[in-house]
mmCIF file of the N, C-alpha and C atoms, coordinates in Angstrom:
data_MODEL
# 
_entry.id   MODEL 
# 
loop_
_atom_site.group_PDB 
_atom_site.id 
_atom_site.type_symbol 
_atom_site.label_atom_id 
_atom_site.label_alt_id 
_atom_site.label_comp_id 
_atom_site.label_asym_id 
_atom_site.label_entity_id 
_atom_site.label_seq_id 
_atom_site.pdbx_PDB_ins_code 
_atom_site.Cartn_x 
_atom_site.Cartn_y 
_atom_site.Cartn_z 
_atom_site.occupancy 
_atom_site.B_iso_or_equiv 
_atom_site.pdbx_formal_charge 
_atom_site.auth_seq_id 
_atom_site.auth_comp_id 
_atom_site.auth_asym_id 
_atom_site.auth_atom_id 
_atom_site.pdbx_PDB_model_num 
ATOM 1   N N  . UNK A 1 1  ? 84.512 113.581 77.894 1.00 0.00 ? 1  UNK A N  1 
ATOM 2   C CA . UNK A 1 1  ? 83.355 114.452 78.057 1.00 0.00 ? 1  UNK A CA 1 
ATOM 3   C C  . UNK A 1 1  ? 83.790 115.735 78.747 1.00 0.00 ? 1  UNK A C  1 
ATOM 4   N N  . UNK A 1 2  ? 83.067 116.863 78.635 1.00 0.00 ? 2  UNK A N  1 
ATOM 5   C CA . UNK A 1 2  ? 83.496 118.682 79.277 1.00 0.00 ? 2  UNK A CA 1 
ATOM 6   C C  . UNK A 1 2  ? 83.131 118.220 80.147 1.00 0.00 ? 2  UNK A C  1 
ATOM 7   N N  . UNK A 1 3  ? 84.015 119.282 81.207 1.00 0.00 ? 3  UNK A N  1 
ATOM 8   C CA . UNK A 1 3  ? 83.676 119.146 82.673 1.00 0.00 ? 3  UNK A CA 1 
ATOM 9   C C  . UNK A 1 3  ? 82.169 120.156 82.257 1.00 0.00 ? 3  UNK A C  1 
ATOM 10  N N  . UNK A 1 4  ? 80.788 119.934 82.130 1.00 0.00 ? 4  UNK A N  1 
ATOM 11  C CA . UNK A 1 4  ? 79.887 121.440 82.612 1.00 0.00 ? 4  UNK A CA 1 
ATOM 12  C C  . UNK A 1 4  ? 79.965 122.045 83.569 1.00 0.00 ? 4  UNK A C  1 
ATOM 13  N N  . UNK A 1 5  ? 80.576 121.629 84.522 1.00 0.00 ? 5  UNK A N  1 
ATOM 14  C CA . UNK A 1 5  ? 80.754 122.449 85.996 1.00 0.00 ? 5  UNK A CA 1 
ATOM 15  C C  . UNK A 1 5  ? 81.318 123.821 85.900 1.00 0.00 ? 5  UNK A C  1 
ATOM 16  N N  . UNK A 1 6  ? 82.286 123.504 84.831 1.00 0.00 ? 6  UNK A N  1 
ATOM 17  C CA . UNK A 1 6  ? 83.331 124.624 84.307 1.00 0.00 ? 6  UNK A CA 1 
ATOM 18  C C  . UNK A 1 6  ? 82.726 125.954 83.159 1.00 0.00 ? 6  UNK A C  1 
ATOM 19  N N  . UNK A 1 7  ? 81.968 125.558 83.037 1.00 0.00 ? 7  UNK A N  1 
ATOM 20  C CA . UNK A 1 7  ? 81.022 126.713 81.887 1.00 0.00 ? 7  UNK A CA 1 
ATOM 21  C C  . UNK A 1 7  ? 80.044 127.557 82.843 1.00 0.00 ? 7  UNK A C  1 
ATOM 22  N N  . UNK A 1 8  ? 80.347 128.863 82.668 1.00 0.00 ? 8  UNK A N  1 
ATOM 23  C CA . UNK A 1 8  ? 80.568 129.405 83.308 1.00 0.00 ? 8  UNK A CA 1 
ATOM 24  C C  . UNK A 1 8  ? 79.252 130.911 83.315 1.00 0.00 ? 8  UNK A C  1 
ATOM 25  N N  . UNK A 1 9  ? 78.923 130.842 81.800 1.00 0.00 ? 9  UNK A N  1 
ATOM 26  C CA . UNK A 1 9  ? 77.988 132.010 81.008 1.00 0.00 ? 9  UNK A CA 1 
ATOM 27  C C  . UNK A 1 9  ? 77.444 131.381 79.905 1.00 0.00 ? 9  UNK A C  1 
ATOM 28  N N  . UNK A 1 10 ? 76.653 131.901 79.577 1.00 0.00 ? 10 UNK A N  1 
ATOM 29  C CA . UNK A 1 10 ? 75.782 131.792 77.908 1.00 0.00 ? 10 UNK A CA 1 
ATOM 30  C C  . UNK A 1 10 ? 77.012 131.626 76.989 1.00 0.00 ? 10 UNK A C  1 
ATOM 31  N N  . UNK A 1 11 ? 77.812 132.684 76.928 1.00 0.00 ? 11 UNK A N  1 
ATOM 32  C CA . UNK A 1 11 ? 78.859 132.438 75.677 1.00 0.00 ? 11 UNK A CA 1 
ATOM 33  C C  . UNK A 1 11 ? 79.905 131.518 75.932 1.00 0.00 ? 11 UNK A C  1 
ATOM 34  N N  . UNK A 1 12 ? 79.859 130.741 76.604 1.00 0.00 ? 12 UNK A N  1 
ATOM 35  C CA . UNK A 1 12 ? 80.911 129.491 76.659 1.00 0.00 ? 12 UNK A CA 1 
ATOM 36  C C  . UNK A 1 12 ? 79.894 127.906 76.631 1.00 0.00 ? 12 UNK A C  1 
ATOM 37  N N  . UNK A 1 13 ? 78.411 128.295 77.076 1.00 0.00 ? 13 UNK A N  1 
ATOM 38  C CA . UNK A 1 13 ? 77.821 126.986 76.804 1.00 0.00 ? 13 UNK A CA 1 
ATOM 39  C C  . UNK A 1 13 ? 77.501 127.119 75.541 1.00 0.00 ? 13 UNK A C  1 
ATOM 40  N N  . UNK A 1 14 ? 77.168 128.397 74.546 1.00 0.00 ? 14 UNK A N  1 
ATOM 41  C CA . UNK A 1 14 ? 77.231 128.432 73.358 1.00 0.00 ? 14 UNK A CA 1 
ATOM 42  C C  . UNK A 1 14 ? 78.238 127.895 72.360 1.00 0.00 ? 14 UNK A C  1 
ATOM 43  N N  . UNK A 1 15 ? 79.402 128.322 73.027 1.00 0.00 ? 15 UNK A N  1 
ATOM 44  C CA . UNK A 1 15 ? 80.284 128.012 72.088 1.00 0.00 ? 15 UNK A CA 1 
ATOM 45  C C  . UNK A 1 15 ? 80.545 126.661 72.202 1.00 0.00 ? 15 UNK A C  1 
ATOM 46  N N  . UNK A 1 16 ? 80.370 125.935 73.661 1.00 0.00 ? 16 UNK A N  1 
ATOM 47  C CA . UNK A 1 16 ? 80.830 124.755 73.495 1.00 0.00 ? 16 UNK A CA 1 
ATOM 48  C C  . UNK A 1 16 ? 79.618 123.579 73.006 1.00 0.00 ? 16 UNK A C  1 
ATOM 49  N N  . UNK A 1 17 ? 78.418 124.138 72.708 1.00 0.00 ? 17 UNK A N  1 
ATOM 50  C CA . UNK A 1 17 ? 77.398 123.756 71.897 1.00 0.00 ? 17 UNK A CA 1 
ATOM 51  C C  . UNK A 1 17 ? 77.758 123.927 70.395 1.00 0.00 ? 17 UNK A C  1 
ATOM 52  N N  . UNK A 1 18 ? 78.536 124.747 69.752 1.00 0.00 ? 18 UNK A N  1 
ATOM 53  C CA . UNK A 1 18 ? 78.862 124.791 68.444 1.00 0.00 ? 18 UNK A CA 1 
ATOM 54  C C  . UNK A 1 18 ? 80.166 123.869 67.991 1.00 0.00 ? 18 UNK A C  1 
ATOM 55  N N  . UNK A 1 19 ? 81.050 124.249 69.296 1.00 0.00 ? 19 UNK A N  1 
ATOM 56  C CA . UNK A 1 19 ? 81.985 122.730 68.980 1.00 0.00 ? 19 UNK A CA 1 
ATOM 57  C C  . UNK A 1 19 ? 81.757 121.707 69.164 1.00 0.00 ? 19 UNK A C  1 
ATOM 58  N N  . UNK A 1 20 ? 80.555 121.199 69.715 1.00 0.00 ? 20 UNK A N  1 
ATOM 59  C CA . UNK A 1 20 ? 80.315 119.717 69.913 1.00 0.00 ? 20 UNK A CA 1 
ATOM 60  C C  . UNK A 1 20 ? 79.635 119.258 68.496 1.00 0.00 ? 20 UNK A C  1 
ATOM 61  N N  . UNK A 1 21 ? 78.726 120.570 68.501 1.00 0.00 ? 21 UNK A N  1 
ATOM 62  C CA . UNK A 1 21 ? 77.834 120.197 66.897 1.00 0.00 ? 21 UNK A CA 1 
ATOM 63  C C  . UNK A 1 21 ? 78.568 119.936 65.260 1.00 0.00 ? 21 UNK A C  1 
ATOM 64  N N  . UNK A 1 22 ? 79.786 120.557 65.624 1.00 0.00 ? 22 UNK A N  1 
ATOM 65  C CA . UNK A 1 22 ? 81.130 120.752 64.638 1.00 0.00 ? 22 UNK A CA 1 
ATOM 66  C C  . UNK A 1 22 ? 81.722 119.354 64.596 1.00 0.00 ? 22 UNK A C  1 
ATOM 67  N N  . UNK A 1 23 ? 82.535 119.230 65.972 1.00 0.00 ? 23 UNK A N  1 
ATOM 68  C CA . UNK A 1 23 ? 82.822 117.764 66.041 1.00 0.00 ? 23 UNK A CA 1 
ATOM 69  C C  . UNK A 1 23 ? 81.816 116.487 65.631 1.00 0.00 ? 23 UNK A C  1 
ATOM 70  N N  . UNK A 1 24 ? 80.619 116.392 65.617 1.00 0.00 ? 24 UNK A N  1 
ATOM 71  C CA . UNK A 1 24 ? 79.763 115.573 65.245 1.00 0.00 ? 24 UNK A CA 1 
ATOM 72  C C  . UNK A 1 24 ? 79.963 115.843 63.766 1.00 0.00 ? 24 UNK A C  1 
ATOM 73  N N  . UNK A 1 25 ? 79.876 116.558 63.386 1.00 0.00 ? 25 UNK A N  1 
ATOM 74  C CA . UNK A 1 25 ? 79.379 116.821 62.089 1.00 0.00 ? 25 UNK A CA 1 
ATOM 75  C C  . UNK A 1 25 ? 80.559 116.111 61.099 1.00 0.00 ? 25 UNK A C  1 
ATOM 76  N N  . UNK A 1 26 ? 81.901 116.195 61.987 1.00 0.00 ? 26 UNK A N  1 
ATOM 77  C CA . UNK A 1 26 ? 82.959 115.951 61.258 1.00 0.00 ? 26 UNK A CA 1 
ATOM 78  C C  . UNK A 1 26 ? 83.404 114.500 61.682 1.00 0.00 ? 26 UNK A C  1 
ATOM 79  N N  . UNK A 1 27 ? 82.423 114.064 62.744 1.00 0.00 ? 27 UNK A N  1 
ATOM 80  C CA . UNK A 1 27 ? 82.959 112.784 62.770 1.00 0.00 ? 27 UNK A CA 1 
ATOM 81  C C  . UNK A 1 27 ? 81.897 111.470 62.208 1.00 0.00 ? 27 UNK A C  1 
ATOM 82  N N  . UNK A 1 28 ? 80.840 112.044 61.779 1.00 0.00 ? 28 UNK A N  1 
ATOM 83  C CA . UNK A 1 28 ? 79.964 111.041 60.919 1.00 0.00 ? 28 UNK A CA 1 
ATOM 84  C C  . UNK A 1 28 ? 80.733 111.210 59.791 1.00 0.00 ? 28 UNK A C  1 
ATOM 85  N N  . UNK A 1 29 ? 81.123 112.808 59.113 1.00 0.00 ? 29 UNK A N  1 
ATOM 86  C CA . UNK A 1 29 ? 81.774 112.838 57.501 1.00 0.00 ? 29 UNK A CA 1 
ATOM 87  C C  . UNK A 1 29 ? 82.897 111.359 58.133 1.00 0.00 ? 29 UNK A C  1 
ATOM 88  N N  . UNK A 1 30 ? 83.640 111.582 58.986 1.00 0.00 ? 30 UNK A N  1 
ATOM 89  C CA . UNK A 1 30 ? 84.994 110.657 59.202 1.00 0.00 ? 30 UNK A CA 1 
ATOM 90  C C  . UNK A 1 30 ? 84.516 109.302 58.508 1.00 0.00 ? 30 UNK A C  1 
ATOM 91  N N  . UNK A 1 31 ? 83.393 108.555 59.522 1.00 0.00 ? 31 UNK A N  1 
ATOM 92  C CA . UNK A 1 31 ? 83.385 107.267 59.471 1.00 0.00 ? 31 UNK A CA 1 
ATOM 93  C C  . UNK A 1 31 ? 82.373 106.860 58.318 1.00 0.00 ? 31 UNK A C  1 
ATOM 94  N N  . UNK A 1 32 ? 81.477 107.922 57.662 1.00 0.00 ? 32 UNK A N  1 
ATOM 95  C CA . UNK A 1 32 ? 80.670 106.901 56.414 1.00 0.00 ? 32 UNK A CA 1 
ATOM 96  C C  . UNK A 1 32 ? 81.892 107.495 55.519 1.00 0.00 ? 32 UNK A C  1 
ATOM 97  N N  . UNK A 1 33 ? 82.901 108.075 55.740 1.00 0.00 ? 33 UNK A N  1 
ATOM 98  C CA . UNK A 1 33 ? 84.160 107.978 54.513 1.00 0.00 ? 33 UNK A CA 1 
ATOM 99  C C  . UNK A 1 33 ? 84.846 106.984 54.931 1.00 0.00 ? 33 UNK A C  1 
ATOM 100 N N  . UNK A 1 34 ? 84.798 106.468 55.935 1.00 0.00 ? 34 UNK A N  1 
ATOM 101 C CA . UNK A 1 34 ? 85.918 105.351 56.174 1.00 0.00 ? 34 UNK A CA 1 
ATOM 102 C C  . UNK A 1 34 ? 86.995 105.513 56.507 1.00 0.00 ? 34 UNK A C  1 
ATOM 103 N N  . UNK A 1 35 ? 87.382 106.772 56.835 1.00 0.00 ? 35 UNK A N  1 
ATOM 104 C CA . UNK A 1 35 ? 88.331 106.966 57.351 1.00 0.00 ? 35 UNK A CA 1 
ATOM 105 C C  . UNK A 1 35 ? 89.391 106.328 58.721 1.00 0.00 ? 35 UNK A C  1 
ATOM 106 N N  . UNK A 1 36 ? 90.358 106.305 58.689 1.00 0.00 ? 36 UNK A N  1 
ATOM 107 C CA . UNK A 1 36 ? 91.085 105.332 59.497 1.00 0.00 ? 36 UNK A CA 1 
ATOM 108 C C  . UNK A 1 36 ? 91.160 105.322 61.023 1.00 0.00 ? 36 UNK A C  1 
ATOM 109 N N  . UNK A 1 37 ? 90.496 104.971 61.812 1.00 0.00 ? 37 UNK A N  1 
ATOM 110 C CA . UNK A 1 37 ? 90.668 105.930 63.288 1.00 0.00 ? 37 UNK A CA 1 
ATOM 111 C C  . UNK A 1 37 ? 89.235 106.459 63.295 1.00 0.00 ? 37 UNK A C  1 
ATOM 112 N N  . UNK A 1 38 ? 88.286 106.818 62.650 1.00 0.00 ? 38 UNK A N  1 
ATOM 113 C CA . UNK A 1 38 ? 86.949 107.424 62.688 1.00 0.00 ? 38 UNK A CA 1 
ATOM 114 C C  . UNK A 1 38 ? 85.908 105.990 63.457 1.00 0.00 ? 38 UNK A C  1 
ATOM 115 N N  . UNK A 1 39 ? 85.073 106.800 64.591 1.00 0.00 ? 39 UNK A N  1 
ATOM 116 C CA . UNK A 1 39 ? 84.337 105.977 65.618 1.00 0.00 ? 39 UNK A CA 1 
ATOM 117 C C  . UNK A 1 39 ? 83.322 105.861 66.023 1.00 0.00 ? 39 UNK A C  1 
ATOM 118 N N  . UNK A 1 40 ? 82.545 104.976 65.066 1.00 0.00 ? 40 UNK A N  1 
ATOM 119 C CA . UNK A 1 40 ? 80.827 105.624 65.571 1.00 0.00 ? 40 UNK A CA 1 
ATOM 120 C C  . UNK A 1 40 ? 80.565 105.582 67.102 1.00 0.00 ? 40 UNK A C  1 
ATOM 121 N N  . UNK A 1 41 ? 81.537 104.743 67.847 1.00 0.00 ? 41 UNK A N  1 
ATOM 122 C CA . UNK A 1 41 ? 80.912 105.519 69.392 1.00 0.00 ? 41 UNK A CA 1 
ATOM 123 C C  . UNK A 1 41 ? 81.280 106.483 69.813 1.00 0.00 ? 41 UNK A C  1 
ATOM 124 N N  . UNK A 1 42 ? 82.117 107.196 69.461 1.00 0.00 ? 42 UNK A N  1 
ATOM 125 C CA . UNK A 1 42 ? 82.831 108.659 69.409 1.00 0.00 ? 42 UNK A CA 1 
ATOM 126 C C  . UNK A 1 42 ? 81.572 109.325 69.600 1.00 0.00 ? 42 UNK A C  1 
ATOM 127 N N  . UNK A 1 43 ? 81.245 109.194 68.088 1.00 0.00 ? 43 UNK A N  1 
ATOM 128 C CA . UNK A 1 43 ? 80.413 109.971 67.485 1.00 0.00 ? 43 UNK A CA 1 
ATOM 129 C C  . UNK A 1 43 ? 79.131 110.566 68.394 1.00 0.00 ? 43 UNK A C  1 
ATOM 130 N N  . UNK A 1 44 ? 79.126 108.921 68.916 1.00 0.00 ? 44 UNK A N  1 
ATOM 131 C CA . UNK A 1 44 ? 77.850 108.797 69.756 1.00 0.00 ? 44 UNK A CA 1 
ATOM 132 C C  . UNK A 1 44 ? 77.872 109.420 71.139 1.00 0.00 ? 44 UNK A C  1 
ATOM 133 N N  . UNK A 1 45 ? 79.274 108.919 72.163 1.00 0.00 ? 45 UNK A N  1 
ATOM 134 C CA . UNK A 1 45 ? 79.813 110.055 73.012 1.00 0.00 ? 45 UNK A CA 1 
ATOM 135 C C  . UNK A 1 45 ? 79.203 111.441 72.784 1.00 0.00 ? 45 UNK A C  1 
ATOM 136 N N  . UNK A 1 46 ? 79.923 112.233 71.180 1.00 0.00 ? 46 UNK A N  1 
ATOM 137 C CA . UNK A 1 46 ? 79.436 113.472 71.326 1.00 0.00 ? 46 UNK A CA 1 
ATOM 138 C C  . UNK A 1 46 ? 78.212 113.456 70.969 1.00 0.00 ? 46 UNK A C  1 
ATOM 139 N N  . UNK A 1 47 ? 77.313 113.219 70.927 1.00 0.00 ? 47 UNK A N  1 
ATOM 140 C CA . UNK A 1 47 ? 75.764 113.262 70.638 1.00 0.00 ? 47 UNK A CA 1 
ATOM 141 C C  . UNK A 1 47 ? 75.808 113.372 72.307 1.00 0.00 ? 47 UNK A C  1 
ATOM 142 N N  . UNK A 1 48 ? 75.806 112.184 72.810 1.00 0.00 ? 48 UNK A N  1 
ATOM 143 C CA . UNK A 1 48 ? 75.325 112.357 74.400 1.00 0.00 ? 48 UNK A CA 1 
ATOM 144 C C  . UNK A 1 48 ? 76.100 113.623 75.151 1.00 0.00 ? 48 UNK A C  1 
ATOM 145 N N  . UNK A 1 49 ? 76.641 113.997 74.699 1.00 0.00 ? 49 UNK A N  1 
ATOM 146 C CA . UNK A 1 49 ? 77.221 115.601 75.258 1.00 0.00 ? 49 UNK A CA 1 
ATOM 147 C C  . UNK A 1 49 ? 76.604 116.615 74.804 1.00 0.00 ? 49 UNK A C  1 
ATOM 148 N N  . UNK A 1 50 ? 76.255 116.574 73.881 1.00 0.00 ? 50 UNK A N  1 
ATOM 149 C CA . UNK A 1 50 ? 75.683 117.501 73.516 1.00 0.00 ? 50 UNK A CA 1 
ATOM 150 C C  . UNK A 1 50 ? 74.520 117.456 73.879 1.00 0.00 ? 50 UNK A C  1 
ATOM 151 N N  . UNK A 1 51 ? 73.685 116.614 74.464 1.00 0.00 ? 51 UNK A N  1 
ATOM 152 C CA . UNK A 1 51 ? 72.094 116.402 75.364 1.00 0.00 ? 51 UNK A CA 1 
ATOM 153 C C  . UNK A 1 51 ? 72.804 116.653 76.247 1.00 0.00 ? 51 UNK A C  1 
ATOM 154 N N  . UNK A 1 52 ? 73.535 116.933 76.945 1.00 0.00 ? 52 UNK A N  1 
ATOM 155 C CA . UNK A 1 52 ? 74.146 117.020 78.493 1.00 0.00 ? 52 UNK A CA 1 
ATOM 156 C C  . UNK A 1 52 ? 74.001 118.700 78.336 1.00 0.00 ? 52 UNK A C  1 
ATOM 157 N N  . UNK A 1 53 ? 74.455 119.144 77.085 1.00 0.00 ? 53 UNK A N  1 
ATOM 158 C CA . UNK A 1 53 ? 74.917 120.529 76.684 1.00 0.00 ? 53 UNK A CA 1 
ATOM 159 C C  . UNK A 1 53 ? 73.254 121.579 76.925 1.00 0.00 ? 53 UNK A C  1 
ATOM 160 N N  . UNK A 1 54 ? 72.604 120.975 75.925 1.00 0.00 ? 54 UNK A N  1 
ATOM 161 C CA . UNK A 1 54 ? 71.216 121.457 76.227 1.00 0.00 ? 54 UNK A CA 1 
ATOM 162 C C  . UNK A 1 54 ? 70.522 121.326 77.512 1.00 0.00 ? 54 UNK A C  1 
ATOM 163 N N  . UNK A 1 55 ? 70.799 120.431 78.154 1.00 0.00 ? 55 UNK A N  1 
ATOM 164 C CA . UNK A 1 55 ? 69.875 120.078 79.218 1.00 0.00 ? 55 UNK A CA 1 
ATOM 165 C C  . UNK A 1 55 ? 70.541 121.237 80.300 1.00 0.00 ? 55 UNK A C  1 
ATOM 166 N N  . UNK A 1 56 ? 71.751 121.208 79.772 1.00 0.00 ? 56 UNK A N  1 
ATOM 167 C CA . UNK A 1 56 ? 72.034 122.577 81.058 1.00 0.00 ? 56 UNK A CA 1 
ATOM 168 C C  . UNK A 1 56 ? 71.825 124.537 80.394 1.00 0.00 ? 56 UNK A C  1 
ATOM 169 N N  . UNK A 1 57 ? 71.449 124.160 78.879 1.00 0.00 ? 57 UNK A N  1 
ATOM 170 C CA . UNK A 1 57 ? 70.857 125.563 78.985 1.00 0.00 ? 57 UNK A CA 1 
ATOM 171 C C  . UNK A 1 57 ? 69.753 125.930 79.162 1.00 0.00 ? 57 UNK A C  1 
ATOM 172 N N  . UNK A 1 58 ? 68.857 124.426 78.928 1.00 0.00 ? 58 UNK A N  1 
ATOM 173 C CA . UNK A 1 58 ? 67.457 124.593 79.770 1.00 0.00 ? 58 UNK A CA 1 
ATOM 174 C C  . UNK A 1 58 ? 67.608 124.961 81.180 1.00 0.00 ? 58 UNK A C  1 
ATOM 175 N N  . UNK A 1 59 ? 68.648 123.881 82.313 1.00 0.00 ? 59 UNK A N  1 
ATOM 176 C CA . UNK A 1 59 ? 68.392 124.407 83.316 1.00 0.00 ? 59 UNK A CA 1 
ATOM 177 C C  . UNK A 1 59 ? 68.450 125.780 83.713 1.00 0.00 ? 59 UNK A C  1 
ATOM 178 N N  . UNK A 1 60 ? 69.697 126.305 83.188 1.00 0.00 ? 60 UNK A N  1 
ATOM 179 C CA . UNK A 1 60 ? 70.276 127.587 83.540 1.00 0.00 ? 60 UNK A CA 1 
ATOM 180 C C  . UNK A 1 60 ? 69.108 128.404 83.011 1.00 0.00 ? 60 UNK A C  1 
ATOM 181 N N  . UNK A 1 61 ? 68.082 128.733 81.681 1.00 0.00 ? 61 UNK A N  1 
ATOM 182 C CA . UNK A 1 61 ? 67.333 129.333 81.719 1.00 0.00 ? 61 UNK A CA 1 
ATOM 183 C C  . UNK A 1 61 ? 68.569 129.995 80.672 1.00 0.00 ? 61 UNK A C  1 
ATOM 184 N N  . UNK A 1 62 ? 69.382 129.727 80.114 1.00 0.00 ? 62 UNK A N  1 
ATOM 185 C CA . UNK A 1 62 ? 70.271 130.775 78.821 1.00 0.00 ? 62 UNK A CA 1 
ATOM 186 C C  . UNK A 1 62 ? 69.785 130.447 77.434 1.00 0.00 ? 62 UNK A C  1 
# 
């Protein structure tokens, strides 16, 4: 999981809101392909980061 402590502005919780949404995106394609190593709790990890992700641009107000 990101440290959030470490994000710092709008354009780094942004961006790291677009790589989490990226990584999800590519890790459901992974595992309903079956791919070898692909992890639906991964998957699920980044889902719950990414509610971690929002909940701090609500707080911050960005």
């Amino acid at each position: 999981m990101r440290d959030l402590s470490k994000i710092s502005s709008s354009a780094e919780l942004a961006q790291a809101i677009n790589d989490t949404n990226d990584a999800i995106a590519r890790g459901e394609k992974a595992v309903s392909d079956g791919m070898p190593g692909a992890s639906a709790t991964l998957v699920e990890q980044l889902r719950n980061e990414l509610e971690a992700l929002l909940a701090l641009k609500k707080d911050k107000g960005w």
